[in-house]
Residue, then its C-alpha position, 0 to 999 in steps of 0.5 A: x661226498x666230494x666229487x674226487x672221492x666219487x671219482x676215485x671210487x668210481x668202480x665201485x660206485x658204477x652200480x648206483x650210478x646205473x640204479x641213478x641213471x639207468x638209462x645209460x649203457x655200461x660202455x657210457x658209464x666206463x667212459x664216464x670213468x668218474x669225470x663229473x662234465x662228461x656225466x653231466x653231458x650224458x645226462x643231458x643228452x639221454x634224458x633231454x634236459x637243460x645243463x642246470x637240472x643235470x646238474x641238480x641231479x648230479x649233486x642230489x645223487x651226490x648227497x645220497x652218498x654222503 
């Protein structure tokens, strides 16, 4: 699924991303608001983790829509 359909959808797909990423709060997925940087960025700083694995993550999570 491209990033723009993921955008688009966004409310709907809030819930897998909590199931993704629980560890983000709700008032961090609404500001996220479907823009792939700032997840990325959200990513990395709650988990520790380098801009390349965020962004493994992200497009693993993306297939899984597919």
């Amino acid at each position: 699924m491209s990033w723009n359909v993921i955008e688009g959808n966004w409310k709907q797909l809030k819930g897998k991303v909590k199931e993704a990423w629980g560890e983000l709060t709700d008032d961090e997925i609404d500001q996220i608001a479907g823009k792939r940087d700032i997840l990325l960025g959200k990513i990395q700083e709650k988990y520790g983790i380098a801009q390349n694995e965020a962004d493994k993550r992200i497009r693993d999570f993306e297939n899984t829509l597919d």
